[in-house]
N, CA, C and O atoms as CSV, one atom per row, in Angstrom:
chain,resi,resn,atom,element,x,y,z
A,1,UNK,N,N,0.848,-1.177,0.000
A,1,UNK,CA,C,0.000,0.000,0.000
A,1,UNK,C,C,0.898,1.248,0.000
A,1,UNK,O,O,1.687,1.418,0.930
A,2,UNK,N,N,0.816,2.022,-0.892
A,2,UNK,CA,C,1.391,3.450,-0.861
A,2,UNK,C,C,1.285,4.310,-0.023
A,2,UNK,O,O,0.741,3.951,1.021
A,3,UNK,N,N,1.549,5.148,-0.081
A,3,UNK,CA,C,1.087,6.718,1.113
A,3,UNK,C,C,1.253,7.476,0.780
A,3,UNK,O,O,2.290,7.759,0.179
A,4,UNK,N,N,-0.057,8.518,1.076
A,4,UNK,CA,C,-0.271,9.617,0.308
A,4,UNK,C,C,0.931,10.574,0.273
A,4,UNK,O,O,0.791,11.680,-0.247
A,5,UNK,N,N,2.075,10.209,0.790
A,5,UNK,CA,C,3.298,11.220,0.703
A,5,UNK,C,C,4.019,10.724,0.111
A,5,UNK,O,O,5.099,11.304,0.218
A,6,UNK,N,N,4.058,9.964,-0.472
A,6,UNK,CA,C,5.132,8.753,-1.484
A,6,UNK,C,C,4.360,9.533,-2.306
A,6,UNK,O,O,5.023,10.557,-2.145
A,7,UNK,N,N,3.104,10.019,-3.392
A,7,UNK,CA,C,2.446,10.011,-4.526
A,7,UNK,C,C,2.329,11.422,-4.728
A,7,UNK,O,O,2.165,11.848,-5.871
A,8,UNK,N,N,2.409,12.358,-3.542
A,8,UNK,CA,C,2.400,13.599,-3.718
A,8,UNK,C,C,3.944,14.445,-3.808
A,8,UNK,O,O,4.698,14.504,-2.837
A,9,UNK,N,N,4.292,15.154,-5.313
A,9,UNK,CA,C,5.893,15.589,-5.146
A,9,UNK,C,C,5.488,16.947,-5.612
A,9,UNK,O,O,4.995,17.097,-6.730
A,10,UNK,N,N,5.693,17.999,-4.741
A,10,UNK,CA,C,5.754,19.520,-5.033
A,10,UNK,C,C,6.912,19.919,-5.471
A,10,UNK,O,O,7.912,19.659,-4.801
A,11,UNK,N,N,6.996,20.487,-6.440
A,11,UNK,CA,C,8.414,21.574,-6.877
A,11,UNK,C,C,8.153,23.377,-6.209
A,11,UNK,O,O,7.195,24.144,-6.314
A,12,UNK,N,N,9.058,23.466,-5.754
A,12,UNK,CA,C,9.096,24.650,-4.774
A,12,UNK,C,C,10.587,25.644,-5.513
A,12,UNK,O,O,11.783,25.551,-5.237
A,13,UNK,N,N,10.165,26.177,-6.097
A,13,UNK,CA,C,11.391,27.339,-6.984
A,13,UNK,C,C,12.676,27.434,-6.091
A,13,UNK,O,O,12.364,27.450,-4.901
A,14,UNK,N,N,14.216,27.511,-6.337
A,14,UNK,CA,C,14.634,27.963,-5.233
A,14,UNK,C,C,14.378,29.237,-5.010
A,14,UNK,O,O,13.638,29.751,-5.849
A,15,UNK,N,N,14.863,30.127,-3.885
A,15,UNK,CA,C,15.031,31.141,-3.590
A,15,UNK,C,C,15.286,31.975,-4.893
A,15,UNK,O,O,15.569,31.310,-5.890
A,16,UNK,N,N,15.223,33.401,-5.031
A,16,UNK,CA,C,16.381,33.893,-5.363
A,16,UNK,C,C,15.748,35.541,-5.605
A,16,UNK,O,O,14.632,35.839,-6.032
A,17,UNK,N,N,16.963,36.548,-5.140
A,17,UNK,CA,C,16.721,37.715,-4.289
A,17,UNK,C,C,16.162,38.625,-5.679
A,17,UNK,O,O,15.387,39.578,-5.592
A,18,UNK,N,N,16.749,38.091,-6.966
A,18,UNK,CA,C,16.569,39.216,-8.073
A,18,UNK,C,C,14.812,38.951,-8.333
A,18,UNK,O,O,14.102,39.898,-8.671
A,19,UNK,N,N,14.318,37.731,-8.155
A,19,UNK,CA,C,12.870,37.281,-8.537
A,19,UNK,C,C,12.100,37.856,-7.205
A,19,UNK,O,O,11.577,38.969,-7.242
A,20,UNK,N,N,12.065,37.156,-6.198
A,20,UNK,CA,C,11.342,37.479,-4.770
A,20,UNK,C,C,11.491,38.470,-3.996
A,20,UNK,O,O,10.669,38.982,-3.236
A,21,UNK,N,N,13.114,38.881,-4.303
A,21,UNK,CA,C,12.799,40.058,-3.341
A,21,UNK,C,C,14.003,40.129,-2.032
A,21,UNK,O,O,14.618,39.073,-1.884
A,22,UNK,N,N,14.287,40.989,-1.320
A,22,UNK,CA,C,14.902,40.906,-0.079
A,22,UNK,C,C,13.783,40.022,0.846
A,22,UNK,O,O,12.555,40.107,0.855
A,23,UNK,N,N,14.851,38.984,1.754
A,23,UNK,CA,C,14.140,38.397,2.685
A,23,UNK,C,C,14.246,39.130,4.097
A,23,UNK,O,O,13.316,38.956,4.884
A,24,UNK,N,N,15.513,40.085,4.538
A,24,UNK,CA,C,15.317,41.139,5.373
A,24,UNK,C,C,15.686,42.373,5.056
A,24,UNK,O,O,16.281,42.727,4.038
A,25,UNK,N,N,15.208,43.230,6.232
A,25,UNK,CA,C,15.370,44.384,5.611
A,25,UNK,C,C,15.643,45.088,6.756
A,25,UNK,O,O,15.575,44.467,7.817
A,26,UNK,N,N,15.908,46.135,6.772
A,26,UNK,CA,C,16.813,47.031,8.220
A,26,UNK,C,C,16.781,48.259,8.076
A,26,UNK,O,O,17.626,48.832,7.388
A,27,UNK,N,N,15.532,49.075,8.870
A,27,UNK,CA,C,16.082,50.676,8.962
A,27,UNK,C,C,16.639,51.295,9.213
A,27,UNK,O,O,16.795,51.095,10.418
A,28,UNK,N,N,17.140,52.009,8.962
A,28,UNK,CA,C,18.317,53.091,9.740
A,28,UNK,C,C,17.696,53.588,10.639
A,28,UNK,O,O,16.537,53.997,10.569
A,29,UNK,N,N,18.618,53.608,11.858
A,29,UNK,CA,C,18.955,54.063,13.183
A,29,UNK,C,C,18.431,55.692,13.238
A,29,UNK,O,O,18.915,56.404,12.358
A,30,UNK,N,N,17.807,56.121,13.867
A,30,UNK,CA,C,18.210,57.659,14.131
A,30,UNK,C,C,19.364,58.253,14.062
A,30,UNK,O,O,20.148,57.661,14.804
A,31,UNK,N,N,19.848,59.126,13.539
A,31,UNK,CA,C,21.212,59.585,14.333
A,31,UNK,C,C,22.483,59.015,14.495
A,31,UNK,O,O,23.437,59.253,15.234
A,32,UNK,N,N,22.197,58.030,13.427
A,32,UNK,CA,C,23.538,56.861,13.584
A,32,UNK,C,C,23.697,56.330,11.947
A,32,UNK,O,O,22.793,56.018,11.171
A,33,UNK,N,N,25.155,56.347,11.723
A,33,UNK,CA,C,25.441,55.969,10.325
A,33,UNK,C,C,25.924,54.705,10.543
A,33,UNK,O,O,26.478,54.297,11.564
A,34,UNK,N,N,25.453,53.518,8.538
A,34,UNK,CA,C,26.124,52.449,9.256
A,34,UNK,C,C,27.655,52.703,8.518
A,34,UNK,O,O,27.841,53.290,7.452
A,35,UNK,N,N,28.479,52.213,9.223
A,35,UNK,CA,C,29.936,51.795,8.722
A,35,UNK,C,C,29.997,50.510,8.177
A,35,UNK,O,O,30.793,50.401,7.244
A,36,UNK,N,N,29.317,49.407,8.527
A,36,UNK,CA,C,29.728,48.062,7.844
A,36,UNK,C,C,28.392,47.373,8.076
A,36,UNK,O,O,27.583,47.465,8.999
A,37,UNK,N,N,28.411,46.380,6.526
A,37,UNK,CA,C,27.475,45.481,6.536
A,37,UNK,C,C,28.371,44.434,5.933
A,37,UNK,O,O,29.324,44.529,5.160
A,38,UNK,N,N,27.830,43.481,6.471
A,38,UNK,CA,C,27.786,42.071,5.659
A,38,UNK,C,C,27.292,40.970,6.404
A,38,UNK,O,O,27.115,40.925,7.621
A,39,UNK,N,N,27.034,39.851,5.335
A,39,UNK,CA,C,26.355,38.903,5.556
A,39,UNK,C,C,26.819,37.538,6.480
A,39,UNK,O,O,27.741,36.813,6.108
A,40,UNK,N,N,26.238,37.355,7.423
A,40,UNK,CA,C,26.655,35.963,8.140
A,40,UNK,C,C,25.863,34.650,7.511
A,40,UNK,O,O,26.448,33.572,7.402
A,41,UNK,N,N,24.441,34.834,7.094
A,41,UNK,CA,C,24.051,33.510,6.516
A,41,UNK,C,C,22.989,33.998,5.443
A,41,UNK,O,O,21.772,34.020,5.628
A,42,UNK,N,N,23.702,34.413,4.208
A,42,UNK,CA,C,22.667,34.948,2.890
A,42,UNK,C,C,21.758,34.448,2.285
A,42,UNK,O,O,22.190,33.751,1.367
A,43,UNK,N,N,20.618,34.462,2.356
A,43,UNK,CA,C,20.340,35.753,2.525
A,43,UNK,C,C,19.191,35.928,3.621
A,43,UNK,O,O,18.218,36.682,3.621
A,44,UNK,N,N,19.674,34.873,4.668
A,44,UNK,CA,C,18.648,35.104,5.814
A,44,UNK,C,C,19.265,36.167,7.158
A,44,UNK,O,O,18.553,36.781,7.952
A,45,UNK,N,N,20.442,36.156,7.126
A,45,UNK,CA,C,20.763,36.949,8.266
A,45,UNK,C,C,21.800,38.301,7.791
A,45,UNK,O,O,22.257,38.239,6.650
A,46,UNK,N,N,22.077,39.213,8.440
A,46,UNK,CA,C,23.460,40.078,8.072
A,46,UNK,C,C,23.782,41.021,9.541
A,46,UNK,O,O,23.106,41.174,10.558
A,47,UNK,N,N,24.542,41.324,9.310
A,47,UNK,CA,C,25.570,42.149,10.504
A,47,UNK,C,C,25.428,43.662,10.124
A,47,UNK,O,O,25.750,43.845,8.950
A,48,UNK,N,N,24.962,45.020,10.908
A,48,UNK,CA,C,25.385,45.705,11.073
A,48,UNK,C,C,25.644,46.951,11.657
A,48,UNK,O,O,25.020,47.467,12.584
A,49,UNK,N,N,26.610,47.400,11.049
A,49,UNK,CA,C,27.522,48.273,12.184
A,49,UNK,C,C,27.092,49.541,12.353
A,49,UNK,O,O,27.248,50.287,11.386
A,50,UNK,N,N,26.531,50.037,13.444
A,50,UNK,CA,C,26.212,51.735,13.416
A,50,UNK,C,C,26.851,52.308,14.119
A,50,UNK,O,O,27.377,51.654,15.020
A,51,UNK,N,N,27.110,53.758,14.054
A,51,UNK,CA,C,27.909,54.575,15.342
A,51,UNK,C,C,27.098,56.023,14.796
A,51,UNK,O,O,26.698,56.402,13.695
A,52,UNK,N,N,27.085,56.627,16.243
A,52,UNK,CA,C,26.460,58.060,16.617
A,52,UNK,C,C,27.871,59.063,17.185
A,52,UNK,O,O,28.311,59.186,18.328
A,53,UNK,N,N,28.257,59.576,16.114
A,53,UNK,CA,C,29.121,60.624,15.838
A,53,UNK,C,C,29.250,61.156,17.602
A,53,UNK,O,O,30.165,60.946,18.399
A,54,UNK,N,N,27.688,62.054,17.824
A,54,UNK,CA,C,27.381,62.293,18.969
A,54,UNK,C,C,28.139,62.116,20.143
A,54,UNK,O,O,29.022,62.656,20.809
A,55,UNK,N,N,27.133,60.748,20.091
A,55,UNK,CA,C,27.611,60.011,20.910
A,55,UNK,C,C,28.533,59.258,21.905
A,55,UNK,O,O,28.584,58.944,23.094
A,56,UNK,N,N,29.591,59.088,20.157
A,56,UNK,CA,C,30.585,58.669,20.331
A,56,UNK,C,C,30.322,56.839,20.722
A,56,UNK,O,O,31.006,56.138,21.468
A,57,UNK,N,N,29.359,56.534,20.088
A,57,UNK,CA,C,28.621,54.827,20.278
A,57,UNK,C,C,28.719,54.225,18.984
A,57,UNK,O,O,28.862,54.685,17.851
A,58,UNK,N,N,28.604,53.081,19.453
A,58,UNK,CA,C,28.601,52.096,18.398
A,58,UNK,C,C,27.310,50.811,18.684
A,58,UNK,O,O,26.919,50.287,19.728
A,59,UNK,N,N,27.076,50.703,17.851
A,59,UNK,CA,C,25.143,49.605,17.571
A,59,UNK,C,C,25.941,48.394,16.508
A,59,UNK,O,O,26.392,48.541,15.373
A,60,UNK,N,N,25.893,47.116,17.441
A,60,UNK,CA,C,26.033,45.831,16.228
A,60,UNK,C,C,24.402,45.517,16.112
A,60,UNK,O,O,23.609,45.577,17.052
A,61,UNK,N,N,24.112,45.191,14.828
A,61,UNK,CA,C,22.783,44.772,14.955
A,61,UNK,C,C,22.793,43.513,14.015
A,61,UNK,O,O,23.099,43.581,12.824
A,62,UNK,N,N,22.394,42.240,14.728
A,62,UNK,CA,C,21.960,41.231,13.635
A,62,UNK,C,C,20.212,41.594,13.648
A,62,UNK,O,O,19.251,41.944,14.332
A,63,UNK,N,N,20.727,41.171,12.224
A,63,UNK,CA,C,19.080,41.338,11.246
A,63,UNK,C,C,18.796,39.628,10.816
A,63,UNK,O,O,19.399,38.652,10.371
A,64,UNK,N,N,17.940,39.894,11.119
A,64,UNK,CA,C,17.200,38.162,10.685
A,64,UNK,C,C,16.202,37.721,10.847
A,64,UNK,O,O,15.437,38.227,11.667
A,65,UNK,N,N,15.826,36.511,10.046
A,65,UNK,CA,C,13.901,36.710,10.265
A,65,UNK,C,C,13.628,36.087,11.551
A,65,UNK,O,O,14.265,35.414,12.360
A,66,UNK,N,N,12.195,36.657,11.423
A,66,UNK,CA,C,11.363,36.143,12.879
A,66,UNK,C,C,11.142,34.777,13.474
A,66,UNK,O,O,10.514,34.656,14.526
């Protein structure tokens, strides 16, 4: 006897950022420029770097989905 998951096969597109789109996205800070971005796991997560002149501070921010 079969099963209904043996008989059922979905094709699911891969990813890809130029068709779908950004998967995150990150506003800018108030008052704070970023100095560095980049990616730790693309294109679900990224790193980055802010600092407030001001301040004299610095903001790491990971971005990643919910």
């Amino acid at each position: 006897m079969k099963t209904l998951q043996a008989e059922i096969k979905t094709m699911i597109p891969l990813y890809d950022v130029g068709v779908h789109g950004d998967i995150v996205t990150f506003d800018k800070i108030p008052d704070y420029v970023e100095l560095e971005r980049y990616w730790v796991n693309e294109p679900f997560s990224y790193i980055s770097i802010q600092f407030n002149k001001t301040n004299d501070d610095y903001i790491y921010n990971v971005v990643d989905l919910y």
